[in-house]
N, C-alpha and C positions, 0 to 999 in steps of 0.2 A: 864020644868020637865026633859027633855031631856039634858039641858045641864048640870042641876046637875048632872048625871050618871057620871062614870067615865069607859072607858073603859080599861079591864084588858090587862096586860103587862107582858107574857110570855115570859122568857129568859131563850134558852137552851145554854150551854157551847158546843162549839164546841169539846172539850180535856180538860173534869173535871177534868183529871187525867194523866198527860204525863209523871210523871216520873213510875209510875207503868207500863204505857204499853209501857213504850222504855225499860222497863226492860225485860216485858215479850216476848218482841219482840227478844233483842238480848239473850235470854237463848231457844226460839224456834230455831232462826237461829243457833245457837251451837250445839242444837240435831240433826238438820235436818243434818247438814253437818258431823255430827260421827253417824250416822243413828240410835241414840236413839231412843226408843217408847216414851218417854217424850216429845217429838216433839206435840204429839194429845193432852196430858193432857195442854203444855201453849196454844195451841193453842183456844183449849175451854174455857179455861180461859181468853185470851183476849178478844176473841168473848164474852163472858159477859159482860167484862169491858166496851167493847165499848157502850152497850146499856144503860148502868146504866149512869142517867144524873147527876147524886150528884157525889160530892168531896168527897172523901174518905181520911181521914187522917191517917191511920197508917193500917198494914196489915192483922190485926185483924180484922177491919170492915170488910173487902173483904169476910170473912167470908159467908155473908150473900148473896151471888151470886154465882150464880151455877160453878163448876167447880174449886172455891177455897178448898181445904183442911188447914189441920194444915199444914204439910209441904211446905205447898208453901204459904200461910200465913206468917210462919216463915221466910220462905227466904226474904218476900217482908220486913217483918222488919227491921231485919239485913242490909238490902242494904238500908234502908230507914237512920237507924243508921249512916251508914258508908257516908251516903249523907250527914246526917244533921254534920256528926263532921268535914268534908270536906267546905261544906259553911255554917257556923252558920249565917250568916248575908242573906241568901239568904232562905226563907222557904215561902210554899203553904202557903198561907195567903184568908181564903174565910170568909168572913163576909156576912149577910144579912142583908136587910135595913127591916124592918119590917113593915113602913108605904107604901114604895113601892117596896115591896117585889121582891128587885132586889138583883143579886148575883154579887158579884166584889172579882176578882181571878186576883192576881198578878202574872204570871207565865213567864214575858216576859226575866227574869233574867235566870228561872231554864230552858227554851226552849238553853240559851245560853249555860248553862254552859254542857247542854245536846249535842250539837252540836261539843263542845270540845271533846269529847273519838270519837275518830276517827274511822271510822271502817275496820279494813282492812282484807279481806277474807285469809284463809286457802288458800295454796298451792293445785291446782290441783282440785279445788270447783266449783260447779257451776258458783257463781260471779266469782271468777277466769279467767274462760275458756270464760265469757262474757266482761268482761273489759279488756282483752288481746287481744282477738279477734277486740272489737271496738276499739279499738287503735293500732294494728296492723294493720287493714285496712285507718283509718285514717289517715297514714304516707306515701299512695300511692300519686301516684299525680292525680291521675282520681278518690278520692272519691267525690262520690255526698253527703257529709253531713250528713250522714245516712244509717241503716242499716236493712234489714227485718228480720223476724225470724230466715226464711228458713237458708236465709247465714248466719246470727250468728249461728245456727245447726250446716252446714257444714263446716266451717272454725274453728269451735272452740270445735269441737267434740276429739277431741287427745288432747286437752288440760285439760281435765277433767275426773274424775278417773270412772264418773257416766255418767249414757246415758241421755240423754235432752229429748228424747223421751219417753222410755221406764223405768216407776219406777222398783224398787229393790223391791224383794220377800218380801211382808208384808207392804210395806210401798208407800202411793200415792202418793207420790214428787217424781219429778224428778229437774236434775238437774237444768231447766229451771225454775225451781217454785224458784231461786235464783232471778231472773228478779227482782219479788216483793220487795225485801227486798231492792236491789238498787232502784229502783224507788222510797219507803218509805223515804229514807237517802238521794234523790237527788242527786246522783250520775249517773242519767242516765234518759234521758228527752224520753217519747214516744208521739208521736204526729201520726196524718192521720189516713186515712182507707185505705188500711191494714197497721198497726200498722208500724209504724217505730223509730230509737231505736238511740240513739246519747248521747255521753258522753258530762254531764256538766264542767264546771269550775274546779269544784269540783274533778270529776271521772275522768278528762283528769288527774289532777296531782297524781291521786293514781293508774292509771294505771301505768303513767309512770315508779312513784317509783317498782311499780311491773315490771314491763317490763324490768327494768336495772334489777332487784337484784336478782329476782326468776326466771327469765324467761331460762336465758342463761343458756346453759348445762343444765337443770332440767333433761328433758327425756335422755340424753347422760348419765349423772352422774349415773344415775340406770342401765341405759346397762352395762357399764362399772364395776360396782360393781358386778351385776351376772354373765360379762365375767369373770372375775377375779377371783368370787368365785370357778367357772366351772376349771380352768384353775389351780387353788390350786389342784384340786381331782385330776387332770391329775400325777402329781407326786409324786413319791412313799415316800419321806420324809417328805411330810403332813400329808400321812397317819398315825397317833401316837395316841394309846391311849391316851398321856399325851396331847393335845393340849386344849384350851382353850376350857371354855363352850361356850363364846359368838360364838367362833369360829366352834363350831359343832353345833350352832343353825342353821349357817347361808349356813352349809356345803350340797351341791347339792347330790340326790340318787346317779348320776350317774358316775362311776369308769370308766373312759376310758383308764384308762393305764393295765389296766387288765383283764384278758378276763371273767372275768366273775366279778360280782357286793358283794364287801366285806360286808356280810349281817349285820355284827357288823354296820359299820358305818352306813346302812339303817337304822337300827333299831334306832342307840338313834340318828338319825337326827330325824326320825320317832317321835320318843319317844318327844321328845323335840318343836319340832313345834309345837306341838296339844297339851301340856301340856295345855293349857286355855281352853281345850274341855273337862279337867277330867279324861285324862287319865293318870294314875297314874304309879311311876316306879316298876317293877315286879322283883325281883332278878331270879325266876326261868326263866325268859323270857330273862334276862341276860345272868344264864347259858347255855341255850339252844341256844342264839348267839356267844358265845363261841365255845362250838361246832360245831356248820355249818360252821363256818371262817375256821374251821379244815381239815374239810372236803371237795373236788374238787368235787361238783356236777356235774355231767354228765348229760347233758339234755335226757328225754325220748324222742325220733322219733317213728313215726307209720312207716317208713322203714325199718322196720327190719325185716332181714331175718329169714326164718321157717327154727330152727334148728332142728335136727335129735332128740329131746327130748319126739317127739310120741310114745307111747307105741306099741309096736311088733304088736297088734292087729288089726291095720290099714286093712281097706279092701283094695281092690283091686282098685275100685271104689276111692277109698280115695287118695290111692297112684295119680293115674292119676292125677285127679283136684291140687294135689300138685306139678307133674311137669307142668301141663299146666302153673299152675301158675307162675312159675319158669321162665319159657318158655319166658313166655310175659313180665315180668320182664326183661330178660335179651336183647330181641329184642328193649324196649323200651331203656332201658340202652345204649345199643349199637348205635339205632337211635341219640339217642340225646346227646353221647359224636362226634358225626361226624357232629354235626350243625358246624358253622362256627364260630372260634374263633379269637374275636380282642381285642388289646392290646392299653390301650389309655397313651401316650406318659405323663411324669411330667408340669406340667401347660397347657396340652391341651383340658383340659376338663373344665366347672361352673358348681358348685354345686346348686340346685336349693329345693326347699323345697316343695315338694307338698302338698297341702290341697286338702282332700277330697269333692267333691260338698257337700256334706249331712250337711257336718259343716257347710256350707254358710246360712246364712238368709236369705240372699237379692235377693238367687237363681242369673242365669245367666245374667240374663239381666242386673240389677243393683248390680252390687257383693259387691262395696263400701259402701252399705248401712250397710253389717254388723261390726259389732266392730272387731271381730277378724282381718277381712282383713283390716278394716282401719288403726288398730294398727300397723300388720307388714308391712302397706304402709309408714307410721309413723317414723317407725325405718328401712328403706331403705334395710326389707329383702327379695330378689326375691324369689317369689315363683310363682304358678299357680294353677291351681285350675285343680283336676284328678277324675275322679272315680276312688279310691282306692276302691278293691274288701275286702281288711282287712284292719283294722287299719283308725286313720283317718289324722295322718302325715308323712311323709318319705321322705328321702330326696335321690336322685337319680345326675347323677354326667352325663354330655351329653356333648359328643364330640364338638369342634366348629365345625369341617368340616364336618363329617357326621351322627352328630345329633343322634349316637348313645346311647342308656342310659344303665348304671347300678347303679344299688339300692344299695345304703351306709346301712350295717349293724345295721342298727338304725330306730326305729318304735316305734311310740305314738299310743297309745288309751286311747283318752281323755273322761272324764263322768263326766257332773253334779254333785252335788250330789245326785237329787232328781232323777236325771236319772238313777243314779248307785243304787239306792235301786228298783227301775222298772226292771232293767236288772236282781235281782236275784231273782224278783219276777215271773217274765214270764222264764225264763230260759237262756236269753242271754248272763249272765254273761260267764255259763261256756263255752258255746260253743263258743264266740268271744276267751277266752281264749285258746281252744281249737284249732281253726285257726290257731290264732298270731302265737300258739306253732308249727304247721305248715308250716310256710311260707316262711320258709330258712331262714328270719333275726336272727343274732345272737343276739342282744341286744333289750330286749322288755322292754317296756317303759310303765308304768300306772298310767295317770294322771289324777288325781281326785280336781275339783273346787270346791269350795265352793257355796253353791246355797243361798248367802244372810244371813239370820242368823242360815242355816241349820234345821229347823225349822217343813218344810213340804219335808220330804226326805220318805215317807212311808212306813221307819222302822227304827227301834231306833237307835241312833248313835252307841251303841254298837254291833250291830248285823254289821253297816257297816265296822268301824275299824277292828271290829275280820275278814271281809271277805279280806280288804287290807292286812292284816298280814297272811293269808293264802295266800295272791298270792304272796306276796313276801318272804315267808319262803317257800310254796309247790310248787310253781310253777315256782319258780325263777326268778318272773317280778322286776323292780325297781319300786320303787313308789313313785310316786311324788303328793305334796297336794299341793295346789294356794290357796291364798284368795278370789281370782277373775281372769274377764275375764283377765286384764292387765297384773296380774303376768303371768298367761299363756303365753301370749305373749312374754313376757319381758324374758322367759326361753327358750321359740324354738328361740328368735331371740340371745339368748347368743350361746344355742346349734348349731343353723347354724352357729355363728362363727369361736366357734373352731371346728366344723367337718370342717371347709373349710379350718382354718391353720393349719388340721392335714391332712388332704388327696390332699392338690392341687397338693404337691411336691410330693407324689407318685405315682409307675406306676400301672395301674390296667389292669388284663387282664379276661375274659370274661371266665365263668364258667358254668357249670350244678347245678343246685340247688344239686341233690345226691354228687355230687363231693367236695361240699363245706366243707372247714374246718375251725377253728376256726381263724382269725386274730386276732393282736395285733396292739396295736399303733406304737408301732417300726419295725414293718415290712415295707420295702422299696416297696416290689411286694405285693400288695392285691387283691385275688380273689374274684369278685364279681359274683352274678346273672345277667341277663338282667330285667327292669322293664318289657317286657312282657310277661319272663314264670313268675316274680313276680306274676303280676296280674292275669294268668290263672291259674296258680297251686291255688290261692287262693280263686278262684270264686265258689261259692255255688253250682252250675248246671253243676259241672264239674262231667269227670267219677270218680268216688272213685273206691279206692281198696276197695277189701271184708274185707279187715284189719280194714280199717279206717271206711267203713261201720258199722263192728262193736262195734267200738268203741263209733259211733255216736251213736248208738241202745243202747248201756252200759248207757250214758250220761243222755240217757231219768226215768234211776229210781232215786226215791228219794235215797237222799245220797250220788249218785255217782261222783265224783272230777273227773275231768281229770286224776290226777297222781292214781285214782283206774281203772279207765276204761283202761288207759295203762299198766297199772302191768297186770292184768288181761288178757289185749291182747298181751301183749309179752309173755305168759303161751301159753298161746291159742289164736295164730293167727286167727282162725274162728271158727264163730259159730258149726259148723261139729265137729271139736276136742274137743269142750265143751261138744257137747251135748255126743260122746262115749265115755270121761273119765267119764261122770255122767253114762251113760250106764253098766261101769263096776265096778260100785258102789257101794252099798246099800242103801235103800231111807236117811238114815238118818246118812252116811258118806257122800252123796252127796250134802246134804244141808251144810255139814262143810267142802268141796274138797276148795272153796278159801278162807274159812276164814285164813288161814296161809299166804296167800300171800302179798309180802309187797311191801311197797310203800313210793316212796317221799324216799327225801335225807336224812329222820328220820330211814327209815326202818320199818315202824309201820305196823303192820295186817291191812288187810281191816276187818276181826270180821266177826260171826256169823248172824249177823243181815244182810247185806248185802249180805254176803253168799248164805243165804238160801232164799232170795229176788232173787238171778240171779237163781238160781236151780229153783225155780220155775217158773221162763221166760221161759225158756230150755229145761225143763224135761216134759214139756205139764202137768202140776200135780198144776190146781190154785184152 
C-alpha cells in the first residue's frame, strides 16, 4: 500500500522572474542616486516580486501584487517590448508538466544577455566613492586583500557628493546602501566577520576604467571652474548688462572690485539660480534694481555721534549725561588710537580661513569627522578652527614672525535652510544681522544651503526668499544659495583663493575698528582691524553703549528691521530724548512723531503702526 503512494514534488524557482527585477533593480538604483522618492515605490515593488513564486509574463500580470500600479505596469511592458524585439530568438519559456507537475524555465540565455549592460555608476555616487576607494587602496604594496567598512568610510568619504553615514533629509539611504547594489552585480566580494570588502574580476576592471577617465582632476576641475567664476566678477569689463544668460547663471554674489556689492547683478544671479524653486521674474523688482545700482548706499553705524538736533528744552540733568557721554567716548577713542600699531611687510604674512567651533560636528576631539572640515582638508585650504564671537567664517592674515593677526574685510554667515526659517522664528535672524552690521567687516556675506529637498524648513519658501531679498536689498548682505554641503565648500575654498592673490602682495597696517574706512581691491596700503578687538567688539557680554542698548530694546518689537531700529536711533540716540520729544507732544501726535521717519537705501516711512507701538513702550500708556 505504501509503495503505491507517490510522494509530492514541490519545486520553487529560485528567479521566476529576472528580467523584471534587474529592471526594477536598476531604475531603484537611478532614483536612489538622483534622490527621487520613486526610489520607495520600486523598491516595494520588488520586495513583492521576490515573494511571488510564479512566472509572470508580461506587465500587466504584476498587476495583481502589491506595489504594482498602471504606471509601472506600463514601464515593465514597454522594456519587456524593447527586450523582446532586441532578442526574438531568446524568450521566458515556462511550461508545466501536468502529470508531474513540475516547472521548466529556460532563463540561462536571458541571465547572459542580462550580464551584457554593463553597469557603470554616476560620477561622485556612492558605488563611485567605493570602487575607487578599493582600488585605490589595492595598488599600495602593503594591501592585505581586503577592506573594512570603517576605511572604505574614511578613505572614500571626499570622493562622494552624499555622507555614507548620515541619510539626506526625507530619505533612508545613504550613500553606503550603494554596497548592495555592487554585491547584487558581482562586482564586489564581502566575506568574514566583521564583514570585509574586496573587488572582483569584474569591479577590478571597471574600477580601473573609472580610475583613468573620471578620477583625475574631477575635484580640481570644479575648484578651478568657481576660481575662474570668482575671478570674472573681480573685473569691471564683465560686469555688462549684455553678458550671456548661461553666464550670469553661473556668476558668484560677490563684487570684489567694488566697494560695495552691484545689487543689479545679485539680483538676477539671485533671480536665476532658484528659478526651479518658482520663483518668477518681477519687472517691478527689476526697476527697483535699477535704482539701488544708482544709488551709493551708505551703511548705517550705531557710532554715530549726538548731534546738536535736541530740542532747546533739554534739562539740565539731560545736558550732563550727554557730555559724560561725550566724555567717555572721546577717552575711549583716545585710549585706543595710542594701542600699538604694526604694519605687516608684502608676502609676510598667510592667509588662513577660520571656522567657527559651532560649525564643527565632530566638536574638538575628532574635528575630521565633519564634512565641512573634511572637504576643505580635501581641497588643500588652511584653515582652523576659532570661536568666532560673530559670523561663522573669516579669514584673518598672521604675520610669520610674530604671529600677529588682522581680520581680511570679508565674513560668512552660513544657515541651513531649515535653520534659517528657526532663526526668524525665535528672533536670531535679526539680531545676528544686527552684529554682523557691527563688527567692522566691510563685506558681509549670507549664505544659505539647501536642507535636501527643502521640504521641512518651518516656513513656506516664500516667506524665506522674501526674507533673503530683504537682506540683501535692506541690509546690504550679499547672498549666497548652495545646493549643499559641497558647494559650500567648493565656494570658501575658491573665495580663499582669490583673497590670497589679492591681498598677499599688499601692505597692511594695523587699525582701530572706529578709524576704519572703506578698502578697495586696488589699494596697495589696507587698513585692517586686529582679530582681537574683532572678537571682543563682537561678543554678546560685552559693555554696550546706551545707543546700541537701545537699539537692541527697538529689535524686540514685532515689526521692527534693523535698518528701523537704526533710523530711529540716529533721531534719538536714547531712550531719554524719545521719551521728552513724546513729552512735548500730544497723545495722539506722539503716536505719529516716527511714523515719518525713513529708512533703508529706499527712503521708506517706518508707518503708523509701528509708530505708535514704540510710543507706547515709552510713554508708559499700554
Amino acid at each position: 500500500m505504501s509503495s503505491s503512494l507517490k510522494r509530492r514534488v514541490t519545486v520553487k524557482l529560485k528567479n521566476p522572474n529576472p528580467l523584471f527585477e534587474q529592471w526594477l533593480i536598476e531604475w531603484r538604483d537611478k532614483a536612489i542616486e538622483s534622490d527621487s522618492k520613486m526610489q520607495y515605490c520600486f523598491n516595494k515593488a520588488l520586495q513583492s516580486l521576490r515573494k511571488y513564486p510564479l512566472s509572470l509574463e508580461s506587465g500587466r500580470d504584476c498587476k495583481i501584487l502589491q506595489g504594482f500600479g498602471e504606471k509601472l505596469c506600463k514601464m515593465l511592458d514597454i522594456k519587456l517590448a524593447e527586450y523582446k524585439q532586441k532578442n526574438p530568438n531568446q524568450l521566458i519559456d515556462v511550461s508545466e508538466d501536468t502529470k508531474n507537475k513540475k516547472t521548466e524555465v529556460s532563463i540561462k540565455n536571458n541571465n547572459a544577455n542580462i550580464n551584457k549592460e554593463k553597469y557603470i555608476p554616476r560620477l561622485l555616487s556612492g558605488a563611485y566613492a567605493i570602487l575607487i576607494t578599493l582600488y585605490e587602496t589595492s595598488l599600495k604594496p602593503h594591501y592585505a586583500g581586503y577592506m573594512f567598512k570603517t576605511d572604505i568610510i574614511r578613505y572614500g568619504q571626499h570622493l562622494c557628493e552624499k555622507s555614507f553615514v548620515k541619510p539626506d533629509p526625507g530619505s533612508y539611504y545613504t550613500a553606503w546602501s550603494s554596497m548592495k547594489t555592487l554585491l547584487e552585480k558581482k562586482l564586489v566580494t564581502k566575506h568574514g566577520s566583521p564583514a570585509k570588502f574586496s573587488l572582483t574580476d569584474e569591479g577590478l576592471l571597471l574600477a580601473h576604467k573609472l580610475y583613468t577617465n573620471n578620477l583625475k582632476n574631477s575635484t580640481e576641475s570644479k575648484h578651478e571652474l568657481n576660481k575662474a567664476e570668482l575671478e570674472s566678477s573681480m573685473s569691471v569689463s564683465s560686469i555688462s548688462p549684455s553678458s550671456s544668460p548661461s553666464h550670469e547663471l553661473q556668476r558668484p554674489v560677490l563684487d570684489i572690485k567694488n566697494n560695495h556689492s552691484s545689487s543689479s547683478l545679485v539680483i538676477e544671479d539671485y533671480r536665476k539660480q532658484d528659478a526651479n524653486l518658482g520663483i518668477k521674474n518681477n519687472s517691478s523688482l527689476a526697476t527697483v534694481t535699477a535704482e539701488t545700482t544708482v544709488t551709493n548706499y551708505k551703511k548705517q553705524k550705531l557710532d554715530i555721534d549726538i548731534k546738536s538736533s535736541s530740542s532747546s528744552s533739554l534739562s539740565t540733568a539731560e545736558e550732563i549725561t550727554t557730555e559724560t557721554q561725550s566724555e567717555t567716548e572721546s577717552v575711549h577713542s583716545s585710549a585706543t588710537s595710542q594701542e600699538e600699531t604694526f604694519i605687516f611687510a608684502p608676502n609676510s604674512f598667510e592667509i588662513i580661513l577660520y571656522v567657527d567651533k559651532q560649525e564643527v560636528a565632530g566638536g574638538t576631539q575628532n574635528p575630521l569627522d565633519d564634512v565641512t572640515l573634511a572637504e576643505l582638508t580635501n581641497l588643500n585650504v588652511r584653515y582652523e578652527l576659532k570661536h568666532l564671537k560673530v559670523g561663522d567664517y573669516t579669514w584673518i592674515c598672521r604675520e610669520y614672525s610674530t604671529h600677529k593677526e588682522l581680520v581680511l574685510p570679508y565674513i560668512i554667515e552660513r544657515k541651513r535652510m531649515d535653520d534659517f526659517g528657526k532663526s526668524i522664528k525665535d528672533g536670531r535672524f535679526h539680531e545676528q544681522k544686527f552684529r554682523l552690521k557691527q563688527s567692522g567687516v566691510q563685506n558681509l556675506i549670507y549664505l544659505i544651503e539647501s536642507h535636501g529637498n527643502n521640504t521641512h524648513t518651518g516656513l513656506p519658501m516664500a516667506t524665506l526668499y522674501q526674507a533673503a531679498t530683504n537682506t540683501l536689498l535692506q541690509d546690504n548682505f550679499d547672498v549666497k544659495f548652495t545646493n549643499n554641503i559641497r558647494e559650500t565648500v567648493e565656494y570658501l575654498a575658491a573665495l580663499t583663493s582669490i583673497l590670497k592673490s589679492s591681498y598677499q602682495g599688499k601692505t597692511l597696517v594695523s587699525c582701530p575698528k572706529q578709524n576704519l574706512a572703506k578698502s578697495k581691491i586696488k589699494d596697495d596700503l589696507v587698513s585692517l582691524m586686529t582679530f582681537q578687538e574683532f572678537n571682543k567688539g563682537a561678543s554678546k557680554s560685552r559693555n554696550f553703549k546706551i545707543q546700541e542698548m537701545f537699539v537692541r530694546q527697538l529689535l524686540q518689537l514685532k515689526g521692527m528691521s534693523v535698518e528701523k531700529a537704526l533710523a530711529i536711533a540716529k533721531k534719538y540716540p536714547t531712550p531719554k530724548l524719545l521719551q521728552i520729544a513724546y513729552k512735548t507732544e500730544p497723545s495722539i501726535a506722539g503716536e505719529k512723531l516716527l511714523s515719518t521717519v525713513q529708512y533703508g537705501r529706499l527712503g521708506k516711512n517706518i508707518g503708523p503702526i509701528i509708530s505708535k507701538t514704540v510710543y507706547q513702550l515709552y510713554s508708559h500708556k499700554f
